[in-house]
Kinemage of the C-alpha trace (Angstrom):
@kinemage 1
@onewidth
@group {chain A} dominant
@subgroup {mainchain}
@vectorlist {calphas} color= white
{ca unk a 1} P 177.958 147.549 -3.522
{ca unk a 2} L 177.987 143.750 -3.189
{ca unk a 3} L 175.446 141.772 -4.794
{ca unk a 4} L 174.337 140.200 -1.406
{ca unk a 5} L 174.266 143.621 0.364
{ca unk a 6} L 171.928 144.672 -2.735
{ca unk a 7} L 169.724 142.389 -2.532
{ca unk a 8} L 169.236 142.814 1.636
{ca unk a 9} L 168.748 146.269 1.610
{ca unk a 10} L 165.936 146.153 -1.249
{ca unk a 11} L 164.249 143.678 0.376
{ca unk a 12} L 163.945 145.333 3.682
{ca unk a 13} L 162.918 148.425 1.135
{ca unk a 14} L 159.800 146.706 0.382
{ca unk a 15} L 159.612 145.590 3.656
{ca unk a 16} L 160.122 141.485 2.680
{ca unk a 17} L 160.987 138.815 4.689
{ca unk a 18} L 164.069 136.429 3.801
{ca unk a 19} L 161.283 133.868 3.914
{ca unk a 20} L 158.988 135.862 1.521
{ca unk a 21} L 161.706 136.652 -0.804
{ca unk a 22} L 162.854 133.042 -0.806
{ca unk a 23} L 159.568 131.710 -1.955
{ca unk a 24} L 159.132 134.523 -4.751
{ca unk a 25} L 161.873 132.840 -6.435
{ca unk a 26} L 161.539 129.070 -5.546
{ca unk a 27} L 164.109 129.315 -3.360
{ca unk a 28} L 164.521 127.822 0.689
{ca unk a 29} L 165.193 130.273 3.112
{ca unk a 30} L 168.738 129.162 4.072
{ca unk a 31} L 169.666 129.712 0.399
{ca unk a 32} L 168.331 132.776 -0.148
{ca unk a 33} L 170.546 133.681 3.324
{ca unk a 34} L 173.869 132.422 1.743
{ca unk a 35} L 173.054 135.050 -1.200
{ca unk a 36} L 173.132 138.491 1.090
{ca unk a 37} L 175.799 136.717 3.043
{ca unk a 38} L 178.356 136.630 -0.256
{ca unk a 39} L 178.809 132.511 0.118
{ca unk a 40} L 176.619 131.611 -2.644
{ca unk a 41} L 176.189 133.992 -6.063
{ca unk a 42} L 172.690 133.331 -7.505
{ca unk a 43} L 172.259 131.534 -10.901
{ca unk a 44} L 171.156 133.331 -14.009
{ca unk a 45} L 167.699 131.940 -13.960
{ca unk a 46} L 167.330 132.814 -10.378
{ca unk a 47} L 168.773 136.862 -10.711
{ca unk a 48} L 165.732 137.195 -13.555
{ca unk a 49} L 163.415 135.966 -10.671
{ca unk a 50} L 164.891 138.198 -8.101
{ca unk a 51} L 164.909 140.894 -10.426
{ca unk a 52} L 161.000 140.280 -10.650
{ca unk a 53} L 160.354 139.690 -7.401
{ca unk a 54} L 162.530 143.084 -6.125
{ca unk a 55} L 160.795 145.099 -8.960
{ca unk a 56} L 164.472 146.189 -10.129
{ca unk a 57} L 165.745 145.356 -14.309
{ca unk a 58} L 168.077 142.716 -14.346
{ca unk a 59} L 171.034 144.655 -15.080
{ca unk a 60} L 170.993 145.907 -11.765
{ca unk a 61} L 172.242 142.491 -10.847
{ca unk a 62} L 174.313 140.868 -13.872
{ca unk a 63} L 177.958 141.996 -14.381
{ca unk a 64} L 179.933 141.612 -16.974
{ca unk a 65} L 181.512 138.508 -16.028
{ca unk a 66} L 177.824 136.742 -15.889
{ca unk a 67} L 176.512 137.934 -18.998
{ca unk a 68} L 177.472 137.835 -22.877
{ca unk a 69} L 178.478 141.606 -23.971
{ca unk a 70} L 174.905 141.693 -25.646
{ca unk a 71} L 172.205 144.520 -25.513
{ca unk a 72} L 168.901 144.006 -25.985
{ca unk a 73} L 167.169 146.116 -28.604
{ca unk a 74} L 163.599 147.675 -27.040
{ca unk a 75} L 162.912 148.399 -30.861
{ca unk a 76} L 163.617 146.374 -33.692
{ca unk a 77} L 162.684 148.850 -36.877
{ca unk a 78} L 162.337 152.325 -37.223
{ca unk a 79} L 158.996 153.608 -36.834
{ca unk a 80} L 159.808 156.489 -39.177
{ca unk a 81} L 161.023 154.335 -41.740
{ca unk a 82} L 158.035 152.024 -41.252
{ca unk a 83} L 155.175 154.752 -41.264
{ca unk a 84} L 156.542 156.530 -44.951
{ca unk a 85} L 156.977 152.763 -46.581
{ca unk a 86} L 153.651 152.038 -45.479
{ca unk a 87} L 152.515 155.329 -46.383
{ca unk a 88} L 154.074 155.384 -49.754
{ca unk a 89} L 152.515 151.233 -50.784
{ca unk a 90} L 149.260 152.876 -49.685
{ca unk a 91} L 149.724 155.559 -52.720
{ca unk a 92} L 150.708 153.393 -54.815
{ca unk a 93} L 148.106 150.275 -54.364
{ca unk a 94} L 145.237 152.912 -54.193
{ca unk a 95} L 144.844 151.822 -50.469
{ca unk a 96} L 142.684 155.057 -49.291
{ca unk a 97} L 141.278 153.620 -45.795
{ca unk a 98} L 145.127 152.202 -45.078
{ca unk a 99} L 146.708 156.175 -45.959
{ca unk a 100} L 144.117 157.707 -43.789
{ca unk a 101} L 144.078 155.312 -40.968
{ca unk a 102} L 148.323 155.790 -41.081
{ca unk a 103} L 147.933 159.261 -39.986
{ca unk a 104} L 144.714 158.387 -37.739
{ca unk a 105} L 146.612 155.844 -35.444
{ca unk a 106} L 150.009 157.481 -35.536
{ca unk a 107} L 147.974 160.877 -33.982
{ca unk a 108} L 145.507 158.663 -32.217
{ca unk a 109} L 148.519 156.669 -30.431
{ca unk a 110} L 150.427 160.131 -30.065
{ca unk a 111} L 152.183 160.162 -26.227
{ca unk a 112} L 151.705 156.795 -25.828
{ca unk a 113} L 154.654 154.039 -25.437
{ca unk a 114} L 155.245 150.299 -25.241
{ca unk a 115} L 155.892 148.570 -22.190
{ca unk a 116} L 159.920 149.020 -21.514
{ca unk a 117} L 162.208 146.397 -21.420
{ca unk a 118} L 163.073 144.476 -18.259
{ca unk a 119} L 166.603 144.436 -19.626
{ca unk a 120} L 167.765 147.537 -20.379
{ca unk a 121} L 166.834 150.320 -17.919
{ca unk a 122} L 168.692 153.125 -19.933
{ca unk a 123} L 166.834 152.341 -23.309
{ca unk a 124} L 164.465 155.420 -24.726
{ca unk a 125} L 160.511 154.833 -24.451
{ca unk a 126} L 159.103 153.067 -27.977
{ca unk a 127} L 156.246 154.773 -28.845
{ca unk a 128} L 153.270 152.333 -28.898
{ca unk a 129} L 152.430 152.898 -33.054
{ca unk a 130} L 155.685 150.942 -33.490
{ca unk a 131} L 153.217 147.795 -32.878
{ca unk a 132} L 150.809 148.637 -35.348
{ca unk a 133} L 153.230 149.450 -38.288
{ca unk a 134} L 155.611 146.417 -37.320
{ca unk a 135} L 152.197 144.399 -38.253
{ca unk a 136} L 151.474 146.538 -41.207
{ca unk a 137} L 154.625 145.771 -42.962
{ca unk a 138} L 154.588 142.029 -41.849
{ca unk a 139} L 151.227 141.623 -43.287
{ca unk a 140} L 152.262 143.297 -46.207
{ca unk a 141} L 155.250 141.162 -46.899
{ca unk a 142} L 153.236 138.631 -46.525
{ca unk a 143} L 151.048 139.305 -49.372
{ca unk a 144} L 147.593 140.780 -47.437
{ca unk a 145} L 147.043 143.827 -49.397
{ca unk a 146} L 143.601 144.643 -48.650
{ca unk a 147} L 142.670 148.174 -48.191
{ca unk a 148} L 140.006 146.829 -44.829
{ca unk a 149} L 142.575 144.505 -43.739
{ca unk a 150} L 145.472 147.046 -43.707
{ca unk a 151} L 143.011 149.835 -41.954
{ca unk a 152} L 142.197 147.546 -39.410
{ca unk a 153} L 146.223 146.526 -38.609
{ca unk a 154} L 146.856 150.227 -38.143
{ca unk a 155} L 143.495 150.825 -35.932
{ca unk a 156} L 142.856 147.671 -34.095
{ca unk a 157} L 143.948 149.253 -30.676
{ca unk a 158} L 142.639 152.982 -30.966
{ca unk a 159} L 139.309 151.835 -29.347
{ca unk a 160} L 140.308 149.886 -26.319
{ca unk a 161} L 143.433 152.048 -25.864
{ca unk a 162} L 142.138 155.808 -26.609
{ca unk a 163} L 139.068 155.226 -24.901
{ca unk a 164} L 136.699 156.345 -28.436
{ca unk a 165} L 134.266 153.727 -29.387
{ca unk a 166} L 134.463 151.893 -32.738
{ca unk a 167} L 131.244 153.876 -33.886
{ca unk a 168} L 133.528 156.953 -33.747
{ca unk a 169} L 135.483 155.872 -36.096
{ca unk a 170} L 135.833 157.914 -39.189
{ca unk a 171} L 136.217 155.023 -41.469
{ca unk a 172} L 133.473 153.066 -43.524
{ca unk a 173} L 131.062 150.197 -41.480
{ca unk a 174} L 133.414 147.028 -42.800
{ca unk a 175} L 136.686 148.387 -40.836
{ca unk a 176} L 134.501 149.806 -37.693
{ca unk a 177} L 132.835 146.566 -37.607
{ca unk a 178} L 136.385 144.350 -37.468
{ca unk a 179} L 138.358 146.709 -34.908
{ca unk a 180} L 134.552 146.414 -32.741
{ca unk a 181} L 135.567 142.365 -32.780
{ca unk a 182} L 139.041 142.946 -31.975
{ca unk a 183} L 138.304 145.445 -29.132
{ca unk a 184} L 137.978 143.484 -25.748
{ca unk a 185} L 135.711 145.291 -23.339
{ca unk a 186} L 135.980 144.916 -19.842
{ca unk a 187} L 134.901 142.031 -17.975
{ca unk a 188} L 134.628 139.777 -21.371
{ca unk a 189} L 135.011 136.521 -21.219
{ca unk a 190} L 137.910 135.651 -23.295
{ca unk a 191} L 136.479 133.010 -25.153
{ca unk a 192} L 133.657 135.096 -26.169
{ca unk a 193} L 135.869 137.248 -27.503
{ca unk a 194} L 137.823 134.978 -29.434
{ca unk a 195} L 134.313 133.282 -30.347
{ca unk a 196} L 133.538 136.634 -32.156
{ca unk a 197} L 136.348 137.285 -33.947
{ca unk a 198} L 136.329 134.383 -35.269
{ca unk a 199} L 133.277 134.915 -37.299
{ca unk a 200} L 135.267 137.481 -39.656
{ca unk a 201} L 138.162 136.804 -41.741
{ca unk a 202} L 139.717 140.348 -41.623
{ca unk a 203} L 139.363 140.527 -37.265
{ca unk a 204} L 140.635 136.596 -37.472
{ca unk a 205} L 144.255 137.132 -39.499
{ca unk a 206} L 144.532 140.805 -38.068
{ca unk a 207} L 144.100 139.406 -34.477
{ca unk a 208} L 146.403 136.580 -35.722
{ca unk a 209} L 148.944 139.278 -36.968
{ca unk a 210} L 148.809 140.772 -33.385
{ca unk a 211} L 149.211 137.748 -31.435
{ca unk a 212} L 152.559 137.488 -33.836
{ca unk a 213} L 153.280 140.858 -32.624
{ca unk a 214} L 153.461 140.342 -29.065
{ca unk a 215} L 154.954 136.686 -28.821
{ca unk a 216} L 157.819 138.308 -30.685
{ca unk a 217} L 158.461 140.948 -27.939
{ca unk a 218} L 156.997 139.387 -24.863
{ca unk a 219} L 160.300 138.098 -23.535
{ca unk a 220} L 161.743 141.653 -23.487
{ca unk a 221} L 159.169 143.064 -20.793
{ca unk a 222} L 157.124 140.428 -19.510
{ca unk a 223} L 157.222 138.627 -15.457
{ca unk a 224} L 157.832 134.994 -15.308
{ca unk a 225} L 153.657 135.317 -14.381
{ca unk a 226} L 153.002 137.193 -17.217
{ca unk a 227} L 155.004 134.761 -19.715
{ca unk a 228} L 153.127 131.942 -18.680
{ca unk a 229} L 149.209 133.859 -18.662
{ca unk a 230} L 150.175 134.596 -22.573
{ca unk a 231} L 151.796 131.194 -23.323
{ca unk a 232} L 148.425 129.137 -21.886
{ca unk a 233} L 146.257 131.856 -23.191
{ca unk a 234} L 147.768 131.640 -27.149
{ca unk a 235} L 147.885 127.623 -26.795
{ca unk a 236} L 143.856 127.555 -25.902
{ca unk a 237} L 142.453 130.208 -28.028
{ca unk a 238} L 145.171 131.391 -30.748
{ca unk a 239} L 146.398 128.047 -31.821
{ca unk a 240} L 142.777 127.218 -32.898
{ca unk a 241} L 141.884 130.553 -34.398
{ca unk a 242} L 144.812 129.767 -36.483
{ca unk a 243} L 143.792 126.652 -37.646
{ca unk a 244} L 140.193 128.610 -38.036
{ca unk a 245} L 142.090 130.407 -40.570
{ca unk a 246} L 143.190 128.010 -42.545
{ca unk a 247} L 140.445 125.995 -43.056
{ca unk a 248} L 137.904 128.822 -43.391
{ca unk a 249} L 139.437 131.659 -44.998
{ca unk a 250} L 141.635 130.178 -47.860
{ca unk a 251} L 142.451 133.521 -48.641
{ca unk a 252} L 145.313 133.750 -45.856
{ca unk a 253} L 146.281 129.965 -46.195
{ca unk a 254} L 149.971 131.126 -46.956
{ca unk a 255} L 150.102 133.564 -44.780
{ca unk a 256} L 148.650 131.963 -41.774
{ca unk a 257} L 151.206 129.092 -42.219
{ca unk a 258} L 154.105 131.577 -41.606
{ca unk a 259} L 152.197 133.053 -38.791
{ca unk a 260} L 151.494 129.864 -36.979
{ca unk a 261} L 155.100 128.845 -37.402
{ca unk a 262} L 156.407 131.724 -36.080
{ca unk a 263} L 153.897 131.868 -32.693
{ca unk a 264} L 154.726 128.012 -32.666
{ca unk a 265} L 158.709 128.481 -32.486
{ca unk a 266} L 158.620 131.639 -30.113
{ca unk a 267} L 156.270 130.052 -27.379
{ca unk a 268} L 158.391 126.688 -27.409
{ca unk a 269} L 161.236 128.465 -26.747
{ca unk a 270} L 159.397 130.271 -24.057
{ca unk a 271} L 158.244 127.239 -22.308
{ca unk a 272} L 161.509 125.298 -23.121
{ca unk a 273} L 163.299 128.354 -20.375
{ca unk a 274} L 160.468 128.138 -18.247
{ca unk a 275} L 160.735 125.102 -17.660
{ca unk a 276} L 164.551 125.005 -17.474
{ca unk a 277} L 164.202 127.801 -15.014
């Protein structure tokens, strides 16, 4: 099937107007009518907004001759691999809260799996404790080694995601306490919430260790929409919990610089094809 004809017959699927479709992607009308026609072939920038807008991945409407033989990796380490080094530095640093709350999260998170990539349809689900380890092992390369700080990586989403509350936790006050902070509850104002985790050095670096996390994957699954909610959300409340960081909690001074620099280079590239889109 044609791309134009493709495009048609899923709009009228979702019962859309040319007109509607057309705005959805910043596009007139008359343009959007030269694409189902065949005249006109869509731009790159403009098949990841139709893509988007028609709820379909975006391979359904690159071909080989518009795209660079790439694929897109939905997951970048091996969880596996991730959970038995983390498991093993946990023996070996006398890291007791970080062992048990391994096993707690990985059965805690157990079904569960990341949001899929908008780029490869055919790619098998990532279970969601791929997220927690990935920050395990970048906080511990990064020298955090404390037993709290570790727990809390591996547990900072079991509350707000497995519907227990952070009192539940089987886990000493200190790590219930930071995963209570770093638990949004519905209807929070976000700057409350930053407000609060910002009063703790372990929620503050973990929470900066998460933001890290996501910026780093965002592009994969994220709408245009979506992109630019998380951009504006990390420039007014992350970049200063960062700097937070740094000038309160010496202890991560190293490590936050790496973070920042990371977040920093991710979201300008982020904005830099927003804006070019």
């Amino acid at each position: 099937m044609e791309l134009g004809e493709k495009i048609a017959r899923r709009r009228r699927e979702l019962g859309m107007s040319a007109e509607q479709l057309a705005a959805e992607v910043f596009v007139t009308a008359t343009v959007e009518n030269t694409w189902e026609r065949g005249e006109l072939r869509p731009d790159r920038q403009s098949l990841v907004r139709l893509a988007d807008a028609l709820q379909l991945p975006i391979t359904e409407f690159i071909t080989a001759h518009d795209a660079p033989d790439w694929t897109t990796r939905d997951q970048m380490f091996s969880d596996i691999h991730m959970y038995t080094r983390m498991r093993t530095l946990a023996q070996a640093e006398n890291l007791p809260n970080t062992y048990k709350a391994l096993a707690y999260a990985r059965d805690m998170h157990q079904g569960e799996n990341r949001k899929p990539s908008k780029f490869n349809n055919n790619s098998p689900a990532v279970p969601y404790i791929v997220h927690p380890l990935m920050m395990a092992c970048h906080a511990h390369a990064l020298g955090i080694r404390g037993d709290s700080v570790l727990a809390t990586v591996m547990l900072h989403d079991v509350c707000e995601d497995c519907g227990i509350s952070p009192e539940e936790l089987p886990f000493p006050q200190d790590i219930r306490h930071s995963v209570a902070l770093l638990t949004k509850h519905e209807g929070q104002p976000t700057a409350e919430y930053y407000a609060g985790i910002m009063t703790e050095s372990c929620a503050s670096i973990v929470k900066a260790l998460d933001r890290c996390n996501n910026v780093s994957t965002m592009a994969q699954c994220f709408s245009r929409e979506k992109l630019v909610e998380y951009t504006q959300e990390t420039e007014q409340y992350v970049y200063p919990l960062l700097e937070h960081i740094k000038n309160e909690y010496l202890e991560y001074n190293d490590a936050v610089f790496v973070i920042k620099y990371q977040i920093l280079s991710l979201i300008e590239s982020i904005k830099a094809m927003l804006i070019s889109s």
